[in-house]
N, C-alpha and C positions, 0 to 999 in steps of 0.2 A: 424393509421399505418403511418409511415414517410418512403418517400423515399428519399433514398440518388441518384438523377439524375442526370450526366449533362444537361445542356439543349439540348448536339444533342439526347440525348437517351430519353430524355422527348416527344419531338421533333419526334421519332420517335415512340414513344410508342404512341401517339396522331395520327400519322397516322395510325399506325396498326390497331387500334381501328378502323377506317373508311373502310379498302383494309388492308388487311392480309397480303397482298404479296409484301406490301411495303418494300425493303430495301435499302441501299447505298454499292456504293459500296467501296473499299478500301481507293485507292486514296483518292476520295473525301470527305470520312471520317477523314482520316488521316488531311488533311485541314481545317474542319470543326473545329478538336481540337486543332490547329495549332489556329487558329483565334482566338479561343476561350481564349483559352492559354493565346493569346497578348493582352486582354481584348475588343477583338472585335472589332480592330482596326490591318490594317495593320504597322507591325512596322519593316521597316527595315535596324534599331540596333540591334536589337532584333538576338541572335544565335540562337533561333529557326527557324527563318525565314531564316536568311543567310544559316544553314544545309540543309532545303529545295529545297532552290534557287539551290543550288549545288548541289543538287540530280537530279531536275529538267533538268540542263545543262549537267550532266553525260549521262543523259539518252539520252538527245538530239542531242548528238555528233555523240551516237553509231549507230540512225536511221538514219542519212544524208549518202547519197548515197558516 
């Protein structure tokens, strides 16, 4: 049987196996693919990474008092 994995979901199927109630949550999933993506290496030319970045600072404008 072949599975087609990425490594976060291998990754996490590895832990399941040990704790059931392992999961990730959004965010840092979203990241996790993000990295992976950039061949696991931060790259930032990279327009995945610049989309991020900008999502990240959207967000962090709207929390500052």
């Amino acid at each position: 049987m072949k599975f087609d994995l990425t490594y976060l979901q291998y990754a996490l199927v590895l832990l399941q196996e040990i704790c059931e109630f392992v999961f990730s949550n959004d965010g840092f999933t979203e990241q996790l693919k993000m990295f992976e993506e950039m061949g696991f290496k931060v790259d930032h030319s990279r327009s995945i990474y610049n989309r991020f970045h900008m999502k990240v600072l959207g967000k962090a404008s709207f929390s500052m008092p």
